[in-house]
PDB file of N, CA, C and O in Angstrom, chain B, residues numbered from 101:
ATOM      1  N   UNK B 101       0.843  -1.172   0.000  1.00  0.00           N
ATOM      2  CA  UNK B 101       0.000   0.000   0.000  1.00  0.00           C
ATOM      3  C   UNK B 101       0.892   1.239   0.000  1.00  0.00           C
ATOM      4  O   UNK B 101       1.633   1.467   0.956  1.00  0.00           O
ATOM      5  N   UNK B 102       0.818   2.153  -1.210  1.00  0.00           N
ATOM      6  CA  UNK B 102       1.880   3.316  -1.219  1.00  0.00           C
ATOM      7  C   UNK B 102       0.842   4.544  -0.251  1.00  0.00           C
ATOM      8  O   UNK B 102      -0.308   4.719  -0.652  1.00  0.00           O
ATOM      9  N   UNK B 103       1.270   5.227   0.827  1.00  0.00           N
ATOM     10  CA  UNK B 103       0.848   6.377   0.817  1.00  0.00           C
ATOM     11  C   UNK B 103       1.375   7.350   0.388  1.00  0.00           C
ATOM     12  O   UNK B 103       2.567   7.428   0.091  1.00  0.00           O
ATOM     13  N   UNK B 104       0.305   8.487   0.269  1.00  0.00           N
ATOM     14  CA  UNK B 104       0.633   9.672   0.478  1.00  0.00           C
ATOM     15  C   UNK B 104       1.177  10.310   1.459  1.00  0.00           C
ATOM     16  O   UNK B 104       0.984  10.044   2.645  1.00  0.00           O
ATOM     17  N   UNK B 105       1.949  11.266   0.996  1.00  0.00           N
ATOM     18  CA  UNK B 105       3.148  12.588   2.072  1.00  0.00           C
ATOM     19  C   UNK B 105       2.042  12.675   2.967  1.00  0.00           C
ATOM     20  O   UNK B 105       2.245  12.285   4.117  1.00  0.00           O
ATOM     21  N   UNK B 106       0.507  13.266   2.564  1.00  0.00           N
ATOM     22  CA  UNK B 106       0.081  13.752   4.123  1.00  0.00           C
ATOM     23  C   UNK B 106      -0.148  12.892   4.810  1.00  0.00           C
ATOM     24  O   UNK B 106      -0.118  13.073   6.027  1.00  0.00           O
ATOM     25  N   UNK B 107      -0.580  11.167   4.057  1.00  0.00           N
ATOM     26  CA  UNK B 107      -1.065  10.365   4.861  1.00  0.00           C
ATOM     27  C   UNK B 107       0.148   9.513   5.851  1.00  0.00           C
ATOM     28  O   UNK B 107       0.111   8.900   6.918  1.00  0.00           O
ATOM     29  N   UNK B 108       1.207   9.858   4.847  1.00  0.00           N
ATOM     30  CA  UNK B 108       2.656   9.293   5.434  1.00  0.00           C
ATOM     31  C   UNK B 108       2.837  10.074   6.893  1.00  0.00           C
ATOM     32  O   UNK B 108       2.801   9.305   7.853  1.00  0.00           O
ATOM     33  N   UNK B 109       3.082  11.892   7.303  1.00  0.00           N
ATOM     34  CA  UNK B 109       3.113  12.620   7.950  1.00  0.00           C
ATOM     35  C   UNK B 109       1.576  12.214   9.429  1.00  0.00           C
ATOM     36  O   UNK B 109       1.626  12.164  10.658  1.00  0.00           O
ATOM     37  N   UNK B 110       0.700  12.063   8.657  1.00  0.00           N
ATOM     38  CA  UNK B 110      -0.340  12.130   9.558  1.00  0.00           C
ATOM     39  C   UNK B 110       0.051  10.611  10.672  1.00  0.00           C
ATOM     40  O   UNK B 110       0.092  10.604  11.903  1.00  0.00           O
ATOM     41  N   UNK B 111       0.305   9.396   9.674  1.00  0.00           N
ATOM     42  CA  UNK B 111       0.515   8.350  10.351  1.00  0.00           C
ATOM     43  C   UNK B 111       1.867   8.767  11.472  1.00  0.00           C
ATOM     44  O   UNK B 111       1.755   8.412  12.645  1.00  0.00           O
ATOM     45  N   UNK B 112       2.814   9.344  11.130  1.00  0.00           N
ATOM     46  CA  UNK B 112       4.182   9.621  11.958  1.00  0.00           C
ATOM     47  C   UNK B 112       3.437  10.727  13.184  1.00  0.00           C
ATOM     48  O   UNK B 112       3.742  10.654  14.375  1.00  0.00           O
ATOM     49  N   UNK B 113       3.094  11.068  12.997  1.00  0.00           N
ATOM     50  CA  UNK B 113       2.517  11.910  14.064  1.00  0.00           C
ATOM     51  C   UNK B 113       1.472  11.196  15.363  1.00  0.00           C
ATOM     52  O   UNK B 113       1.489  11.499  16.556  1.00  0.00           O
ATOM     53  N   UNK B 114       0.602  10.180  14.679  1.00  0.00           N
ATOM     54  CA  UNK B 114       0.035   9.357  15.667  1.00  0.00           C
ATOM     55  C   UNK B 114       1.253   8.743  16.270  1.00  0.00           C
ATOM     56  O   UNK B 114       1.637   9.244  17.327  1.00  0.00           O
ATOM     57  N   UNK B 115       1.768   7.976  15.891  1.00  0.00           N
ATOM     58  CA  UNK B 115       3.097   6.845  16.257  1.00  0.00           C
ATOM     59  C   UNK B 115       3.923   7.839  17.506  1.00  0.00           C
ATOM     60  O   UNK B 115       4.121   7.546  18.685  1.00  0.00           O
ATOM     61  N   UNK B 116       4.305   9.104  16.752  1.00  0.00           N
ATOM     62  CA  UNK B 116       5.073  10.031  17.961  1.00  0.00           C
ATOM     63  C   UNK B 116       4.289   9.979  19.215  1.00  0.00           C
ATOM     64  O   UNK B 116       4.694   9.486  20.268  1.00  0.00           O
ATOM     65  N   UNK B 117       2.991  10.595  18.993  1.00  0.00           N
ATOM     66  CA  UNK B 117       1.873  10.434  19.976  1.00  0.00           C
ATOM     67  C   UNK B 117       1.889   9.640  20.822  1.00  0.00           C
ATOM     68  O   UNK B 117       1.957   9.825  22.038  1.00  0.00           O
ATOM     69  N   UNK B 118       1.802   8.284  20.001  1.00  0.00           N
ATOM     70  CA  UNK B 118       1.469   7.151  21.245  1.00  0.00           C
ATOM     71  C   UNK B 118       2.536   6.731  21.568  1.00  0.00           C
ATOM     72  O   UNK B 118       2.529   5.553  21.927  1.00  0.00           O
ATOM     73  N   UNK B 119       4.120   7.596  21.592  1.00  0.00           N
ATOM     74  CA  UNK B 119       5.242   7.185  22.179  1.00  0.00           C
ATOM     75  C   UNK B 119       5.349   7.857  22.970  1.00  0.00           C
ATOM     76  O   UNK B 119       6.336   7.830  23.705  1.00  0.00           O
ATOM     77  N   UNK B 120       4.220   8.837  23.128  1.00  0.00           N
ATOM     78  CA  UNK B 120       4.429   9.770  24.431  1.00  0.00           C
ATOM     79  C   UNK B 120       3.781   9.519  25.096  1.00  0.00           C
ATOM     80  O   UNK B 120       4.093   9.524  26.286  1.00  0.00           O
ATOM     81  N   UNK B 121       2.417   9.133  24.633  1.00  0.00           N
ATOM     82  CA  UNK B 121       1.303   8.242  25.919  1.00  0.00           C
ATOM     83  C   UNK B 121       1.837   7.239  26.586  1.00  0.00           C
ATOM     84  O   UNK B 121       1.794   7.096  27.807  1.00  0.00           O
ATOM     85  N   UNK B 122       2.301   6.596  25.881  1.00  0.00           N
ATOM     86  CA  UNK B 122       3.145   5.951  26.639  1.00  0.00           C
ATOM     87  C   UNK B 122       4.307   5.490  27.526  1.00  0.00           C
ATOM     88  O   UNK B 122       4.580   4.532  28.250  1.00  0.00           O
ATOM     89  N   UNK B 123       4.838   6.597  27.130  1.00  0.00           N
ATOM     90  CA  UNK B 123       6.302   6.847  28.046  1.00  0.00           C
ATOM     91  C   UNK B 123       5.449   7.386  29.325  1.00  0.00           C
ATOM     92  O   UNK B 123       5.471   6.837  30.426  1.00  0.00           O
ATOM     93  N   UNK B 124       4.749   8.464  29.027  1.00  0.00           N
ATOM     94  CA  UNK B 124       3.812   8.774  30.666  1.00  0.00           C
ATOM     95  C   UNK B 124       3.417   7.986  30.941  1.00  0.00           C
ATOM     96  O   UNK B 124       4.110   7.548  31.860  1.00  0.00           O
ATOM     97  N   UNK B 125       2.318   7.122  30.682  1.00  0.00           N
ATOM     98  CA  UNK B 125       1.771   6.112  30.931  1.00  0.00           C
ATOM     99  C   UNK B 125       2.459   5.014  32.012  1.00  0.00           C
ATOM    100  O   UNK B 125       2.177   4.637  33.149  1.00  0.00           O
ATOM    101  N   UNK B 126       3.398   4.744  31.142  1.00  0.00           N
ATOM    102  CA  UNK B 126       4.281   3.174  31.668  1.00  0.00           C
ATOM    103  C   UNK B 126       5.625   3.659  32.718  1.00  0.00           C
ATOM    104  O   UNK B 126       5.961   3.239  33.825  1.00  0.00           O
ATOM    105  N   UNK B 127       5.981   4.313  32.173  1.00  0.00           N
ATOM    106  CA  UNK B 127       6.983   4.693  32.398  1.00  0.00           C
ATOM    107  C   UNK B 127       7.104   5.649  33.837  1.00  0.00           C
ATOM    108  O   UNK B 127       7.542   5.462  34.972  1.00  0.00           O
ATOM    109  N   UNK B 128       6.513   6.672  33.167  1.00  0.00           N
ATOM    110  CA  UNK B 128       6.646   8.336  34.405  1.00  0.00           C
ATOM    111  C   UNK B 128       5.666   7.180  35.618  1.00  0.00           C
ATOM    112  O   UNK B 128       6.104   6.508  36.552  1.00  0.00           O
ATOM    113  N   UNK B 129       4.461   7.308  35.183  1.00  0.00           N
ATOM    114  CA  UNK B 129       3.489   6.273  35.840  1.00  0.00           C
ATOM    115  C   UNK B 129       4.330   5.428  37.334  1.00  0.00           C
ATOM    116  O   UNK B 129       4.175   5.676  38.529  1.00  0.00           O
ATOM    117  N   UNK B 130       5.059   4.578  36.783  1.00  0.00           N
ATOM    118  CA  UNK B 130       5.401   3.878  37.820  1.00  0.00           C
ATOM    119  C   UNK B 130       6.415   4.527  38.808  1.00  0.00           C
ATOM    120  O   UNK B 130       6.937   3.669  39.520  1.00  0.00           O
ATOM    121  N   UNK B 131       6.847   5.805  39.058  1.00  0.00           N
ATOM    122  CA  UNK B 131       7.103   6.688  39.935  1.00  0.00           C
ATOM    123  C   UNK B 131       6.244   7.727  40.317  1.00  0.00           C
ATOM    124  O   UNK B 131       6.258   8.517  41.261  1.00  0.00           O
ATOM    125  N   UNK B 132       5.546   7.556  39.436  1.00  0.00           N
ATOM    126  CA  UNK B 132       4.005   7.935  40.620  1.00  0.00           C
ATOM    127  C   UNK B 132       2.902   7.215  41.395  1.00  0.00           C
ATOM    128  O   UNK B 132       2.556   7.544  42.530  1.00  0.00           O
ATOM    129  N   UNK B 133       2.460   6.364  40.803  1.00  0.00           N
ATOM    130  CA  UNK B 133       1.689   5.163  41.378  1.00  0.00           C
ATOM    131  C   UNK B 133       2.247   4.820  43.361  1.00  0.00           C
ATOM    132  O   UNK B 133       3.377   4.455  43.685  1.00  0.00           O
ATOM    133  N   UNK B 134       1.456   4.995  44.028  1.00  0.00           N
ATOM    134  CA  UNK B 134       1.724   4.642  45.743  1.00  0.00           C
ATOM    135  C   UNK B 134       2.062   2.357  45.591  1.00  0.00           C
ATOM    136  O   UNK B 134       2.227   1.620  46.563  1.00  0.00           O
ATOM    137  N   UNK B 135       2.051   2.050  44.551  1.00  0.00           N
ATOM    138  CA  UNK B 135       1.933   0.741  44.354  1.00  0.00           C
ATOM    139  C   UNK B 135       3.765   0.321  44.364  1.00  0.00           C
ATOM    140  O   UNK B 135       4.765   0.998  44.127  1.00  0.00           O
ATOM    141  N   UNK B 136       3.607  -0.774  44.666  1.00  0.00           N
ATOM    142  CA  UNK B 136       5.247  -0.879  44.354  1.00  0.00           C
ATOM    143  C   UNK B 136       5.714  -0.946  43.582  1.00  0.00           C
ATOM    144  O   UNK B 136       5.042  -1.562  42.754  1.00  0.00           O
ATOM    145  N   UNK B 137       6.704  -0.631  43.190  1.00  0.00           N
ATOM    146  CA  UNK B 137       7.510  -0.360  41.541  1.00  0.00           C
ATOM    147  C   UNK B 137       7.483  -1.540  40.749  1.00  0.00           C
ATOM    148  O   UNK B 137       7.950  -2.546  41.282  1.00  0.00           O
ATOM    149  N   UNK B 138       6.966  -1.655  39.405  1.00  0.00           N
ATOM    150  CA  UNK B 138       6.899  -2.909  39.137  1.00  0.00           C
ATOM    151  C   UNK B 138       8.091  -2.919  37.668  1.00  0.00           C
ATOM    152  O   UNK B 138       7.733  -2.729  36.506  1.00  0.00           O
ATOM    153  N   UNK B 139       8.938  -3.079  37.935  1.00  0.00           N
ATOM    154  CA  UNK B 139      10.437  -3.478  36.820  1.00  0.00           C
ATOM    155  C   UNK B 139       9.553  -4.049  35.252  1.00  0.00           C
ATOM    156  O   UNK B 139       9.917  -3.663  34.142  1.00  0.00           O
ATOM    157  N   UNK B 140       8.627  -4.803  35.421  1.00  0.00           N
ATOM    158  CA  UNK B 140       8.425  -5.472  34.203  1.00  0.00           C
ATOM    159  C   UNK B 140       7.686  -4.468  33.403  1.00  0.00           C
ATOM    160  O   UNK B 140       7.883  -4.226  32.212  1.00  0.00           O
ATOM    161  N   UNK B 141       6.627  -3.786  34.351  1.00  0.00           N
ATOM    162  CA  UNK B 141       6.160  -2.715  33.234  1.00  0.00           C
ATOM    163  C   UNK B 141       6.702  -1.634  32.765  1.00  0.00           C
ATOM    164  O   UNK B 141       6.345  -1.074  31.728  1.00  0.00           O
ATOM    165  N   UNK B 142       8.015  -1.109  33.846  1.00  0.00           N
ATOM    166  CA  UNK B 142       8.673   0.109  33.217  1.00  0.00           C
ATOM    167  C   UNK B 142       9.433   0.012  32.112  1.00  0.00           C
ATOM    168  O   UNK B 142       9.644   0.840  31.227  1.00  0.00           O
ATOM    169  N   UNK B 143      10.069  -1.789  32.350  1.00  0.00           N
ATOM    170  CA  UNK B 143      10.621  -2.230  31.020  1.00  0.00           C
ATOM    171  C   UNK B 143       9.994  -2.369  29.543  1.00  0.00           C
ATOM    172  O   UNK B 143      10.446  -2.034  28.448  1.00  0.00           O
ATOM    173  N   UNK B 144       8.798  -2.979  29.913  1.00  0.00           N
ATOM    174  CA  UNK B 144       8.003  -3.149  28.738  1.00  0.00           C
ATOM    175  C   UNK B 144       7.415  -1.831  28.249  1.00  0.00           C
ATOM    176  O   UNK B 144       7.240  -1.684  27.039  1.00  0.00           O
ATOM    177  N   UNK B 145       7.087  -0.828  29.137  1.00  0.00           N
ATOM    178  CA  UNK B 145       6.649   0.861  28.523  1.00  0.00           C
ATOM    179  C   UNK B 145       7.876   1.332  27.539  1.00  0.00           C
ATOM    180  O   UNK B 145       7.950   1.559  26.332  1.00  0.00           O
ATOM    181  N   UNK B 146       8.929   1.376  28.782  1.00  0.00           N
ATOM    182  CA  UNK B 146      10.233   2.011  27.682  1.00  0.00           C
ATOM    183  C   UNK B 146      10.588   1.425  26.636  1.00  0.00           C
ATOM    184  O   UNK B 146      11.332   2.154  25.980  1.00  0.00           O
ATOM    185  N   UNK B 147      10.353   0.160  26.029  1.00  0.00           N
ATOM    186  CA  UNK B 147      10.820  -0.725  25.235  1.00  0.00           C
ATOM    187  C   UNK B 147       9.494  -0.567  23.994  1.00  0.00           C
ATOM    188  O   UNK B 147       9.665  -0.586  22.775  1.00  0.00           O
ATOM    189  N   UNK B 148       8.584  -0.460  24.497  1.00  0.00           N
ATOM    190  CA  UNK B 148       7.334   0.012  23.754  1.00  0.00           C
ATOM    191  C   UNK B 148       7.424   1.238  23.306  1.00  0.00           C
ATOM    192  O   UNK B 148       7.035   1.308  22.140  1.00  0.00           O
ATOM    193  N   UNK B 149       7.924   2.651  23.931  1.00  0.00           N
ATOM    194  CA  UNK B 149       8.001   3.557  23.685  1.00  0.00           C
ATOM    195  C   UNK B 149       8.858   3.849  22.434  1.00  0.00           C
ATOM    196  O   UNK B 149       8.542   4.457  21.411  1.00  0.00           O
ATOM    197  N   UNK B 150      10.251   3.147  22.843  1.00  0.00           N
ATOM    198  CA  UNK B 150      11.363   3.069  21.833  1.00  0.00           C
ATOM    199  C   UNK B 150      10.906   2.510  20.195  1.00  0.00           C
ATOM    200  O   UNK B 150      11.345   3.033  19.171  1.00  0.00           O
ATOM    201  N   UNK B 151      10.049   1.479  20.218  1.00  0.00           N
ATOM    202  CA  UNK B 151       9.879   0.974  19.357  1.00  0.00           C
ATOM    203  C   UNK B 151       8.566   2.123  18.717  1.00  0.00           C
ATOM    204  O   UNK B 151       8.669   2.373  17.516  1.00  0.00           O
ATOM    205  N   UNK B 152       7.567   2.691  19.358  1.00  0.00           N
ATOM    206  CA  UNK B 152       6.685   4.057  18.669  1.00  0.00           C
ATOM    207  C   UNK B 152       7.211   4.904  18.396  1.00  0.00           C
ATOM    208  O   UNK B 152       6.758   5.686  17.561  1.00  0.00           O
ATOM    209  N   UNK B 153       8.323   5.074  18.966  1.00  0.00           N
ATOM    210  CA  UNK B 153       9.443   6.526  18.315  1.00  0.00           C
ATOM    211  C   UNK B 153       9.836   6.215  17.387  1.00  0.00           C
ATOM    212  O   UNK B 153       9.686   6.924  16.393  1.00  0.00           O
ATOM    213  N   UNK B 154      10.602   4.848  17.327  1.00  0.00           N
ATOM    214  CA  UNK B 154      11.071   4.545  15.981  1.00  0.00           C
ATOM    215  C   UNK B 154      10.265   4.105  15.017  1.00  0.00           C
ATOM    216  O   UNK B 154      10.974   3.162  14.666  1.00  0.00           O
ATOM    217  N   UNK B 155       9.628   4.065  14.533  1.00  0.00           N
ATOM    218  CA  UNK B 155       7.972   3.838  13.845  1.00  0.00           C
ATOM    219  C   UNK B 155       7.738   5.172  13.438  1.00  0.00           C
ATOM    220  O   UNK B 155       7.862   5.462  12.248  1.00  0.00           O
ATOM    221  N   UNK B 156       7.373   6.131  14.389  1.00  0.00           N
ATOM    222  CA  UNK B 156       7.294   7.511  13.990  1.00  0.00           C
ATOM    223  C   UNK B 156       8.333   7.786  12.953  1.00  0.00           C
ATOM    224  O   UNK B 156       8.164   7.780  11.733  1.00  0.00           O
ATOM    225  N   UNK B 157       9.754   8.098  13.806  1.00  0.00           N
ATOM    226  CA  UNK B 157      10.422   8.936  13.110  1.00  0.00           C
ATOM    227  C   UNK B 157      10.651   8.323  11.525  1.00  0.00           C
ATOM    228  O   UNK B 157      10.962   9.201  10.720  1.00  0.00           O
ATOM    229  N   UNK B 158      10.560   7.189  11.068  1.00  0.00           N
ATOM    230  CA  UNK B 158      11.128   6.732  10.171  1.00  0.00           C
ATOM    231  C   UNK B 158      10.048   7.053   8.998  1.00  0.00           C
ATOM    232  O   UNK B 158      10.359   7.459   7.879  1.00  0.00           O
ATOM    233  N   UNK B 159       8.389   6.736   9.565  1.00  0.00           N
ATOM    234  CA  UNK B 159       7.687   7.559   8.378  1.00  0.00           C
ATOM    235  C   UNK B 159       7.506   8.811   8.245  1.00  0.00           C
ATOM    236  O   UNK B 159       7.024   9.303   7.224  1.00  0.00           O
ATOM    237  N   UNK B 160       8.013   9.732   9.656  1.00  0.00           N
ATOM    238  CA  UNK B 160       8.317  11.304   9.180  1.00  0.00           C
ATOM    239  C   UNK B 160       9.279  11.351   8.607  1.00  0.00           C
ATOM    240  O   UNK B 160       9.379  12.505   8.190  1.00  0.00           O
ATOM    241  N   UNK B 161      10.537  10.472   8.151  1.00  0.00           N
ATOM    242  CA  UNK B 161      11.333  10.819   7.445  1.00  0.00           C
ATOM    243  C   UNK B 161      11.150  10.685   6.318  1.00  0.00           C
ATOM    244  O   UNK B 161      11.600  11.533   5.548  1.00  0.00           O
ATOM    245  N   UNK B 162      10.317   9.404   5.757  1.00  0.00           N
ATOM    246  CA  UNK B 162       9.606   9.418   4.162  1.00  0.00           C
ATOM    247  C   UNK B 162      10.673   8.561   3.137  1.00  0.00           C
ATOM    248  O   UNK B 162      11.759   8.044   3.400  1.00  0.00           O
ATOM    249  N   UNK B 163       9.942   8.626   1.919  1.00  0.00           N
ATOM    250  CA  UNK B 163      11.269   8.586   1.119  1.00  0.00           C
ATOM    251  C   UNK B 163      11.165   9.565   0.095  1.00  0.00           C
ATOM    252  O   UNK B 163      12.096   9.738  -0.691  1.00  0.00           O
TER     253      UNK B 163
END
């Protein structure tokens, strides 16, 4: 499926998005939460995050 520049741009922009929902989410989250720190989800947020950033940036970069 070829997109289009805006549809290319629009998709990179969600992806950035939900690398930021999620870094708060998972991430910031578990130093706020009164619950005890849980290692597996901060791992799996940041590792999730990394992988929506990189998703993003690569279709804002285009060809």
């Amino acid at each position: 499926m070829k997109l289009t520049r805006r549809q290319r741009e629009n998709l990179a922009r969600v992806f950035l998005d939900l690398s930021k929902y999620i870094f708060t989410a998972l991430v910031i989250g578990q130093f706020l939460a009164p619950e005890k720190f849980q290692r597996e989800i901060f791992v799996g947020g940041f590792i999730s995050f990394v992988i929506f950033l990189v998703i993003g940036l690569l279709a804002d970069k285009g060809e």
